[in-house]
C-alpha positions in Angstrom: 39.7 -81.3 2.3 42.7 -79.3 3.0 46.3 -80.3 3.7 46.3 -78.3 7.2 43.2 -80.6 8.0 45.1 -83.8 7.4 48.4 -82.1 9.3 45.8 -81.8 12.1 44.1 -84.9 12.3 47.7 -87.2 11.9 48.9 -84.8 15.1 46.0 -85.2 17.1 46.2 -88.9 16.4 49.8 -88.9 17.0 49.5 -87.4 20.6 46.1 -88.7 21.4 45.1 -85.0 22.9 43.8 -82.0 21.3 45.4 -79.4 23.7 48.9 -81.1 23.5 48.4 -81.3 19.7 47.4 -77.4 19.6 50.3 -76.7 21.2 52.7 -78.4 18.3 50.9 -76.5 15.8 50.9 -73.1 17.4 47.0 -73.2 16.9 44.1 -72.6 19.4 42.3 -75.8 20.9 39.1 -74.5 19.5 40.8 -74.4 16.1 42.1 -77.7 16.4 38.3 -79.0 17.3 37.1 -76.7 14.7 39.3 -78.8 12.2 38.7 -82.3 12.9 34.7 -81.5 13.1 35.1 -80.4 9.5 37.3 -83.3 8.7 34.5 -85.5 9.4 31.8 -83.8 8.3 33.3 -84.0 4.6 34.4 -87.5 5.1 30.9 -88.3 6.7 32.4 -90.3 9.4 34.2 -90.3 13.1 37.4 -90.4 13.2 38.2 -89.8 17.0 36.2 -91.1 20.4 36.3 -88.2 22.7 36.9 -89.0 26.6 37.8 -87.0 29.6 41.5 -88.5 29.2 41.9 -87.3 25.8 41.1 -88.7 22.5 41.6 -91.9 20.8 41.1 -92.8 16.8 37.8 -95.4 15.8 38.4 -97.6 13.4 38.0 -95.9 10.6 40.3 -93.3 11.7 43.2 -96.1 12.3 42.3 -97.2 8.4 42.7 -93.3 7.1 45.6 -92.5 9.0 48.5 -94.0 7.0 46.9 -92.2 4.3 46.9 -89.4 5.3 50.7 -90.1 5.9 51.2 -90.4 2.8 49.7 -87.4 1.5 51.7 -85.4 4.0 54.9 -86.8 3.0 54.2 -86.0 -0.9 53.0 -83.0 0.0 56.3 -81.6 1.8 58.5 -83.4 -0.8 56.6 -81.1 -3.2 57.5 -78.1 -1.3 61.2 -79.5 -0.8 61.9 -79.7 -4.5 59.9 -76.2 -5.1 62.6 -75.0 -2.6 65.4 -76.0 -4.3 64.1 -74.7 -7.7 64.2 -71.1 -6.3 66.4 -69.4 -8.0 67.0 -71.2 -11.1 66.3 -69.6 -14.6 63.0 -69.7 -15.8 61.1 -68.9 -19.2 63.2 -69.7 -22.7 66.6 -69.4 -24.4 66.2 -69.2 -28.3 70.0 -70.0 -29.2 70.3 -70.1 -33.5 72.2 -73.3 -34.3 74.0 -73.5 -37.8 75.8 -76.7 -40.3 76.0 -79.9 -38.1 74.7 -80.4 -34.2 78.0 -82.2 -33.6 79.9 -79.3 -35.1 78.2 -76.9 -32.5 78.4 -79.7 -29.2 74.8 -78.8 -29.2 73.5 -81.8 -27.4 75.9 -81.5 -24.9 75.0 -77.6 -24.6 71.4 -78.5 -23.8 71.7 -81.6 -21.5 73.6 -79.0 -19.5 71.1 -76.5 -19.8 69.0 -78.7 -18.6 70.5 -79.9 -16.3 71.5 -76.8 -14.2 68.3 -74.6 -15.1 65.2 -77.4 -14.9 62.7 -74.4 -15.3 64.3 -73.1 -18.5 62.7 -73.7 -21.8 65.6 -74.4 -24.6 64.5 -73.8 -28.2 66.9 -73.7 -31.1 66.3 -72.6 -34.7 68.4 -73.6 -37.6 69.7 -71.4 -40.2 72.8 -70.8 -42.0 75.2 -67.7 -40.5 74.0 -64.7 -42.1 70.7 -65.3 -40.9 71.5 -66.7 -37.5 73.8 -63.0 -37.1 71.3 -60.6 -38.1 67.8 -62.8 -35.9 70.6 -61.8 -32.6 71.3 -58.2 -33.7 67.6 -57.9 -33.8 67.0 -59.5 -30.6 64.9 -62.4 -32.1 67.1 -64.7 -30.8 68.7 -64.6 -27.7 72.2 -66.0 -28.8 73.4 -68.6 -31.2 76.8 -69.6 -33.4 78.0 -67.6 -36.6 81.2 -69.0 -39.0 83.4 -65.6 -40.4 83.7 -62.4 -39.6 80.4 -59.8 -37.6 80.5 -56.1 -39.2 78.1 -55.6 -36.2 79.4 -54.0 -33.5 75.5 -54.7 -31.5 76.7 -58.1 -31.5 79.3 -59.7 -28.8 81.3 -63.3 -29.4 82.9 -65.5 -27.9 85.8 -67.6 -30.7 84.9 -71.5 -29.3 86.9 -73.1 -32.2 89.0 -72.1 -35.4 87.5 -73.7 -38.8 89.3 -74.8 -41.5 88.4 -75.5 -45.1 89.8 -77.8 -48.0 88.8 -77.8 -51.8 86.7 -80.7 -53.1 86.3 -82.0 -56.5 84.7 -84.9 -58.4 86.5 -88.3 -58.3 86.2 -87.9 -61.8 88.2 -85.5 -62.1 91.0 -86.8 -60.5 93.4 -86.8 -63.8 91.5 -83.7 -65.1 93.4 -82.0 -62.0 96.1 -83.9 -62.0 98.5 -81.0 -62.9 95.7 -78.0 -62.8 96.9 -74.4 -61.8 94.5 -72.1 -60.7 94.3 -70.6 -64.1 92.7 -73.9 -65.5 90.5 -74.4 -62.1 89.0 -71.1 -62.6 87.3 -72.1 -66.3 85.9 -74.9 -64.0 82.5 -75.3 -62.6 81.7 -74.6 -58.7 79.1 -75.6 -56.9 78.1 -71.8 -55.1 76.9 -71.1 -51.9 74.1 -68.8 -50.6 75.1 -65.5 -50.2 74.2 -65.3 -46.5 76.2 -68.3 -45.8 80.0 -67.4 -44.2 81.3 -70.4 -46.6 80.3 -67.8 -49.3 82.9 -65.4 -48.1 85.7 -67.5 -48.3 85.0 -68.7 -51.5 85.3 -65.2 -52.8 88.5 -64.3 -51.3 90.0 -67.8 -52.1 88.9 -66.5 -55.9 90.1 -62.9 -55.3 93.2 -64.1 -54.1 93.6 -66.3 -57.3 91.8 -63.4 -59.3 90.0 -66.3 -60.6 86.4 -66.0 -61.8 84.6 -70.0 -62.2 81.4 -70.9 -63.4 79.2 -70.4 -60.1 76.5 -74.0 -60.6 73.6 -74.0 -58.4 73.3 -71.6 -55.1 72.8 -73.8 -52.0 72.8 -73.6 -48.4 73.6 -76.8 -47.0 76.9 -78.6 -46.9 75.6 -81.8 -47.2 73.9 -81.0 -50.6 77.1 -79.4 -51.6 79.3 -82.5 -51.0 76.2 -84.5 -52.4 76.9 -82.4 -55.5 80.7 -82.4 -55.8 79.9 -86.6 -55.4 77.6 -86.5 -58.5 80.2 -85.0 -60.5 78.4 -81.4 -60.5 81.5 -79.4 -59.8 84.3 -78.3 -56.9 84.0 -76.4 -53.7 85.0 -74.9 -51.0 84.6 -77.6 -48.1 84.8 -77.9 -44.1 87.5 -80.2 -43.1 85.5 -82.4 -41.0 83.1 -83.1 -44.3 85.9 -83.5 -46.5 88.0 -85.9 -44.5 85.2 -88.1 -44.5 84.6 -88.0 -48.1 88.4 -88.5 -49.0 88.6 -91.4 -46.6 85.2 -92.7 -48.2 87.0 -92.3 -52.1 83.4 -90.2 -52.4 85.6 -87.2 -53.5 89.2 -86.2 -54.6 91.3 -82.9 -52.8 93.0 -80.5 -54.7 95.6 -77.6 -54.3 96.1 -78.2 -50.5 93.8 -75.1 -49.7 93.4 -74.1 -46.4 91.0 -71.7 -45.4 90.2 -70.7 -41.8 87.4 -68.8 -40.0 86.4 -68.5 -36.2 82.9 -70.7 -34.9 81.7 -67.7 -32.6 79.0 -67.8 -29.8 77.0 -65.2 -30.4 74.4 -62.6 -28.3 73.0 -59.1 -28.3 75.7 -56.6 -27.1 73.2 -54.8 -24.9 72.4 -57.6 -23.2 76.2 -58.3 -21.1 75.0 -59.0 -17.7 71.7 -60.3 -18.3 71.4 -63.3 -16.4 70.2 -65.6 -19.2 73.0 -64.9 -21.3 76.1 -65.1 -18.5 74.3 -68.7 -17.8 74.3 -69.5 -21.5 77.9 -68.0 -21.8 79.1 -70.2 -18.3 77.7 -73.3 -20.6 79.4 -72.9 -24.1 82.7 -72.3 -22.1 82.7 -75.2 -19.5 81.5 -77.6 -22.8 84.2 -75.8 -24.6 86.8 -76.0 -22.0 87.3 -72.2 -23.2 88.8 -69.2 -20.4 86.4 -66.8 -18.9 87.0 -63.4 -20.5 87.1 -63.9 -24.2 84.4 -62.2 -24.9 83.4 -58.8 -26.6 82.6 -57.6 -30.1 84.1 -59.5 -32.9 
């Protein structure tokens, strides 16, 4: 059974004559015959009485026709939402997601996605920075967010937010501090972080600008175990404000020196790929979500 069958019985049944029904199709009258005789023959029953005025359904046919209805209606719905979805994006966006989802707005990113592009396949793959930076230089991603500075000039940003960083320590150590220069901080245990993290960075130029040298306890790569760590007494570090501020409200952890470190939350993607059509959708996302202008973009 074919759709153009059941278009061709529910017009024949409509105007009660085959000729006048051939002419609303644009078909033959022969073809219209040759329809409805196949029709039945697969169904194994009559659906029309023939007479010299024209034809008129049987019973069964008055039972099948609202079905047939039916099936015609779903079937152009089908085609009017396969209409509208010409156009749209297809296939998959790989974006590289780093620290916290909230940090990134990421489930707002991909409700949008989402909802503009229906047909496009959203994956994300966390990491930490350096990892997320060099999988779009390589082109294994398509995009994704980095903390610090790119020595890649393949790579193309856009600055969403600034970041800014406060120093942590055990509540422990609160009288330990109490009157601690950077001299006496710097005989001190830290708790490190991974060398392909941006955090890293900063840590060494706050010590470099100090010309402090600390202990370096444990290597990690996720802020939560840090902060975990600074809890249990382990040692200080470098920490994101958000992070902190919730720890110094919660008594978890103490603050000290009044540090504040900054570095840009860039969208990322490969340079060679301004104009592609995935990436100025996924670039017309990140700004509406973060309310950011259209032409801050380029290498970083």
């Amino acid at each position: 059974m074919e759709i153009y069958q059941l278009r061709t019985f529910v017009a024949v049944a409509q105007q009660g004559h085959l000729t006048q029904a051939a002419e609303i199709l644009h078909l033959s009258q022969p073809a219209v015959t040759a329809q409805i005789k196949a029709l039945e023959e697969e169904m194994g029953i009559s659906l029309f009485e023939r007479s010299a005025g024209g034809v008129t359904l049987t019973k069964a046919g008055q039972m099948l026709l609202p079905e047939a209805e039916v099936i015609l209606a779903g079937a152009r719905g089908l085609i009017t939402m396969a209409r509208g979805l010409q156009g749209h994006l297809t296939g998959k966006v790989r974006i590289g997601t780093i620290t916290d989802p909230e940090l990134l707005k990421l489930a707002d990113i991909l409700v949008e996605i989402h909802r503009r592009y229906p047909l496009l396949d959203a994956q994300t793959s966390h990491s930490i920075s350096g990892v997320v930076l060099n999988d779009v230089r390589k082109k294994e991603l398509d995009c994704g967010f980095f903390i610090g500075k790119n020595p890649y000039v393949n790579v193309h940003a856009i600055v969403v937010r600034e970041l800014v960083f406060r120093v942590v320590a055990p509540v422990a150590w609160r009288d330990r501090l109490a009157a601690a220069t950077w001299k006496d901080v710097g005989k001190l245990p830290w708790v490190w972080i991974n060398q392909f993290n941006s955090y890293n960075k900063l840590t060494n130029e706050l010590f470099r600008e100090h010309n402090i040298s600390p202990q370096k306890v444990f290597e990690l790569d996720q802020e939560r175990t840090t902060l975990a760590l600074v809890k249990a007494g382990v040692g200080m570090s470098l920490m994101r404000e958000e992070l902190a501020l919730e720890a110094l409200q919660r008594g978890e952890v103490i603050e000290w020196g009044n540090v504040r470190k900054t570095a840009p939350l860039h969208f990322i993607w490969p340079a060679e790929r301004d104009g592609d059509l995935l990436i100025t959708a996924m670039l017309d996302i990140v700004r509406s979500i973060w309310q950011l202008s259209g032409n801050a973009s380029g290498s970083m």
